[in-house]
N, C-alpha and C positions, 0 to 999 in steps of 0.2 A: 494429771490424775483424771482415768476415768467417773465421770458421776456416775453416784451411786440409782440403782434403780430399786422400788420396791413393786411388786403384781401381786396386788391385792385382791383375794375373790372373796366377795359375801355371800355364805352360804345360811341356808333357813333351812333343813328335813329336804335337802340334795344329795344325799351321798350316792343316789346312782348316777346322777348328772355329773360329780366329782368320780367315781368310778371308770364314767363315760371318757372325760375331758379331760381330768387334770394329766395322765399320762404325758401327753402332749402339749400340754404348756410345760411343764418340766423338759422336757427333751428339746423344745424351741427356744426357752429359755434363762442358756446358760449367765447371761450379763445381770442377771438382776435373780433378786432374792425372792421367794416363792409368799404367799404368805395366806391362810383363809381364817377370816375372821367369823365365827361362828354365832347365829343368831338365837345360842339357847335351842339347839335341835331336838329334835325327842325321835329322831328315826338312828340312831347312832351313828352321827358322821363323825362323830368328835373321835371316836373308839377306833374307828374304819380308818381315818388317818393315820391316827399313831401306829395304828400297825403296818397300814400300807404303803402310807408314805412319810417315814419319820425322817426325810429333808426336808420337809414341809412345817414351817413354825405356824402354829395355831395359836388364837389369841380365842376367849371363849370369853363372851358375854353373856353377864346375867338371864337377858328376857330378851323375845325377839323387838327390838327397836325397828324394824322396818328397814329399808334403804338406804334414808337418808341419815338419821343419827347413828344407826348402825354402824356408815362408814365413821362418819365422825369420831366417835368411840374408839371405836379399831386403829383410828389413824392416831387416835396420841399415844399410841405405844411403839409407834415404827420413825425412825429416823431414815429419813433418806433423801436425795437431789429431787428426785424425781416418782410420784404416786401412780400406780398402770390399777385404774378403777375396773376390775373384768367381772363380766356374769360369769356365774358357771355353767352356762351352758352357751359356752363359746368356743370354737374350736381355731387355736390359732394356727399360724403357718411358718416355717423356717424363716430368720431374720424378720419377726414382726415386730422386735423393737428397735433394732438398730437404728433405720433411715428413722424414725420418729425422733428418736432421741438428740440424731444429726443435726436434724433441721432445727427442732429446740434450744441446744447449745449452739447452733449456727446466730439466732437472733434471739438475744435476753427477751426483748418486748414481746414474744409469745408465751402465753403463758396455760397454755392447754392445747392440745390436740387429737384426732380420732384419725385411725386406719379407714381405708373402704371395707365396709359390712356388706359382704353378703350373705345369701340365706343358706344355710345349713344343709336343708331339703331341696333346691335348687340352689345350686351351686354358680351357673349363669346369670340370677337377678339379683340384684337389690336386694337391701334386707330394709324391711318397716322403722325397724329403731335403729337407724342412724345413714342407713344410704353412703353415698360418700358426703356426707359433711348436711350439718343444718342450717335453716334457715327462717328465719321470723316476716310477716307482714306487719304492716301497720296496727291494725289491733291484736299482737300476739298471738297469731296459729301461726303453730310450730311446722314447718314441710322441709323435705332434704332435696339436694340436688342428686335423681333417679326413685327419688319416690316424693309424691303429692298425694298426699291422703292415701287412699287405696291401690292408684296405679303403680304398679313397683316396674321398673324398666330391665331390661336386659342390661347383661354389663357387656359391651362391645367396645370397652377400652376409650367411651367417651368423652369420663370424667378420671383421666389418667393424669391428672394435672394437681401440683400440689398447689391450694390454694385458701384466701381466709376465709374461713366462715362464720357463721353468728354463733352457732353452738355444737358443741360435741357429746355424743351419744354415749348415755352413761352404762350401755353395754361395752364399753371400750374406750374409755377416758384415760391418756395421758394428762397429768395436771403439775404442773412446777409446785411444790411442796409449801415452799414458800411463802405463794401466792395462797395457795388453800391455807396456808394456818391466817397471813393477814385477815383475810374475812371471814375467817372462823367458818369453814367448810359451808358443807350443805343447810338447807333451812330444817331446822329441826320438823316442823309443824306440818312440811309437806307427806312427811311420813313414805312415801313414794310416787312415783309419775311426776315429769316435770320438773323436780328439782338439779337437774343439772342444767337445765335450761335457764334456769334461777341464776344459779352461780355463774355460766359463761356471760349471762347479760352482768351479771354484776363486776365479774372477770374485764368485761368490754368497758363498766362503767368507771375504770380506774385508769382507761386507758391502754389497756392490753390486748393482744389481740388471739386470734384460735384459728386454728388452720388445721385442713385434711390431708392428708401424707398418704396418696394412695400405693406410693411402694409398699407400704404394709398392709397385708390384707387377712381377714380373720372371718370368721362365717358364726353366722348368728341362728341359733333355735328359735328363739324368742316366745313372748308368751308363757315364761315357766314362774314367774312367782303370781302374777294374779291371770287370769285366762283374760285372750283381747277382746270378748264379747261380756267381760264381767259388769256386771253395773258400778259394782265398786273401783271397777279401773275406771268406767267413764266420770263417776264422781269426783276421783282424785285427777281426772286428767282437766275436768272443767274447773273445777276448783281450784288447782293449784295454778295454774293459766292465766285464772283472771287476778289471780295474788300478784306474781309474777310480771306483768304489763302495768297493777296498779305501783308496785314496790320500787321498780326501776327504768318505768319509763321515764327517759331524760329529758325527750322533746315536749315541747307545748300541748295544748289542747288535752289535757288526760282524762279530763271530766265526757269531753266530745267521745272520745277515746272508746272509755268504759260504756257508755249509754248506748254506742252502735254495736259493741262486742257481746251487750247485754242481749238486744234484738239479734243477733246472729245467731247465740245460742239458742235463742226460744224456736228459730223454726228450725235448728238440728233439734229442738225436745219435739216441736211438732212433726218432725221425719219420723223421728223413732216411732211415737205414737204413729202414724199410719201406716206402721210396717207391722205393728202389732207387739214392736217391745216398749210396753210400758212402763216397766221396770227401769229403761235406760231415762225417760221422761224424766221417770221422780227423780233417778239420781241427781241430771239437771237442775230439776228444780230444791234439791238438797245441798247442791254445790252453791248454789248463788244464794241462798240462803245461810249458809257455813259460811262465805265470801262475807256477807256485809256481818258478819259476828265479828269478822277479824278484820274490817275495814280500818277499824281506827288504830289499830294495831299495826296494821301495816304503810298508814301514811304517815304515824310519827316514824317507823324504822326506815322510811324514804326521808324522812326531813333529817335524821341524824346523818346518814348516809350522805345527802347531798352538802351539808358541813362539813364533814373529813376534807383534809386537807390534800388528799389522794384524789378524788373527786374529777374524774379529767376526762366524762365518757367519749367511748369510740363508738359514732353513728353510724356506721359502713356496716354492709350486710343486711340491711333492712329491705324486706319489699315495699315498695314505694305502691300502697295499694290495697286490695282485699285479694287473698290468694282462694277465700271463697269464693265473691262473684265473677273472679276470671277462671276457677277450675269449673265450679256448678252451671255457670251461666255463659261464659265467653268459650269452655271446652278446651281450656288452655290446660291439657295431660302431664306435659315435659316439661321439666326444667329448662330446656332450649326455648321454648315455647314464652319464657317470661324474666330471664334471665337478665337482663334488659334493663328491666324495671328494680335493679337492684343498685343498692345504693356502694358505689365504692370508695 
C-alpha cells in the first residue's frame, strides 16, 4: 500500500499568492491530498477557494496563530503517513514528491526532509530559506549548504547529491507524521522564524535523522509573511535561536555556549547600529531580553526532554566551530569552503 501523503499550505491574507501558486501544486500533485489551512483571513481566501478550487480541503482557524501553532492546529484534523509543510508562495515542479517520499519509506530512521530551493526570481541560485539542506554551528547560527548568510551560490549541479542535514526549511518540509505528533509539532511560543529548526534538532535529539533529496526541486519567493529587512523578523529570528541552542543543545558546555552566542549577537546589534538601523539593534536587545523571560521555562522543558526515554541524540551535522568568524573574519563564502569542519 502506497503511503498516504498530505501538502499542507498555511495561508494568512494570501489569496493572490494562492491564485499565483496553488494551480500548480495541484497539477504536480496527484499522489497526495491538497490541503490550506487558513489563518483567520480578512482578504477573502477562504471564499476565493471554495469557489476556485473546491478539490482543495480547507480547514479554517479561528485567529491568525502565526506559523508555528497554526500548523499545529491544522495538523490534528489531517490524518496521513506523511505531512509536506509548503508556503504559498512556493512554486513546485513535476514529481516533487515522489523521490522524497522514496528515500523516506526507503529508511524508517529519517524522519524529515526538504527538496533543493531555489529562488523564484532567479531561477539558477539558491534560495535564502533553505538552499539545499541546513545546517548549524556550534553556538546555533543557522547556514545552508549554497547559502551562508547573505551569499546565495549559483546552482551548478554541485549539491546534486542526496545527503543528511541538520535541518529542513520550513518553506518545504516533508516531516513523518508520526514523529511530529510524538513531540507534539512546532513550539508554540516561537510564533514564527526558527521554529523548524527547533523541531529538526529535536527530530535529531531522538535519534533521527533529515536529509536533502535534491531530485525534488521547488523555487521559493520568500519574504512573504514578514519582510526580510523587518525588525520583527530580526527579533523572532534572534530570539527564537538562542531558545532553540538553550532547549536542545545535547553536548557540554551550554552555559560557555550561551555567553559567547550572547557577545556575537551584541556586535550584529552593533553592525546594525552603524549602518544606521537602529530599529534592528533594539529588536536585538528585545530578543535577549524576551530570551532570559523564558530562560527558566525553557531549561526545565530541556530537563523533561532529556528524561524521556526516547532521548538518544544525533550529533552529526554540526559545524565544529563559529560559522561567524570563518564567513566575517576567515572569508570562508562556500559551503565547500568549510564543509570539512562538519561533523559526520
Amino acid at each position: 500500500m502506497n503511503p498516504t501523503v498530505a501538502v499542507v499550505i498555511l495561508n494568512y491574507n494570501g489569496k493572490k499568492l494562492l491564485q499565483q501558486f496553488l494551480p500548480t501544486v495541484i497539477a504536480c500533485s496527484q499522489s497526495a491530498v491538497i490541503y490550506v489551512a487558513d489563518n483567520a483571513s480578512t482578504d477573502g481566501s477562504v471564499l476565493f477557494l471554495q469557489t476556485n478550487f473546491p478539490t482543495v480541503q480547507i480547514i479554517s482557524l479561528p485567529k491568525n496563530y502565526g506559523f508555528a501553532k497554526g500548523y499545529n492546529e491544522a495538523l490534528k484534523h489531517i490524518k496521513a503517513d506523511y505531512f509536506v509543510l509548503l508556503n504559498s508562495d512556493v512554486e513546485v515542479s513535476p514529481l516533487w514528491i515522489e523521490p522524497i517520499i522514496k528515500v523516506m519509506e526507503q529508511d524508517v530512521s529519517i524522519a524529515a526532509a526538504q527538496p533543493n530551493i531555489l529562488a523564484y526570481h532567479q531561477k539558477d541560485t539558491f534560495e535564502y530559506a533553505g538552499a539545499a539542506g541546513g545546517f548549524i554551528d556550534t553556538y546555533g547560527y543557522p547556514f545552508c549548504r549554497g547559502r551562508i548568510f547573505n551569499t546565495l551560490e549559483k546552482d551548478i549541479q554541485q549539491y546534486h547529491q542526496t545527503i543528511e542535514i541538520f535541518w529542513a526549511t520550513g518553506a518545504c518540509m516533508f516531516v513523518r507524521a508520526s514523529v511530529y505528533e510524538q513531540l507534539q509539532g512546532f513550539d508554540d511560543f516561537y510564533f514564527a522564524h526558527m521554529e523548524e529548526i527547533d523541531l529538526c534538532w529535536r527530530i535529531k535529539n531522538i535519534g533521527k535523522k533529515i536529509v536533502a533529496v535534491p531530485q525534488s526541486l521547488v523555487y521559493h519567493v520568500g519574504g512573504g509573511t514578514l519582510n526580510k529587512l523587518s525588525p520583527r523578523k530580526t527579533f523572532l529570528n534572534f530570539r527564537n535561536s538562542l531558545l532553540s541552542l538553550t532547549k536542545n543543545n545535547a553536548q557540554g558546555v551550554l552555559f560557555f555556549k550561551i555567553v559567547v552566542r550572547l557577545f556575537l549577537d551584541g556586535i550584529a546589534g552593533i553592525k546594525f547600529l552603524l549602518e544606521g538601523n537602529i530599529k534592528h539593534t533594539w529588536a536585538i536587545i528585545q530578543a535577549h531580553f524576551s530570551y532570559y523571560k523564558r530562560l527558566r521555562t525553557v531549561l526545565h522543558q530541556r530537563q523533561i526532554f532529556k528524561n524521556t526515554s526516547h532521548y538518544k541524540p544525533n550529533h552529526t551535522q554540526i559545524y565544529k566551530g563559529s560559522i561567524v568568524w570563518d564567513y566575517f573574519v576567515k572569508g570562508k563564502r562556500y559551503f565547500t569552503d568549510i564543509k570539512e569542519k562538519i561533523s559526520g
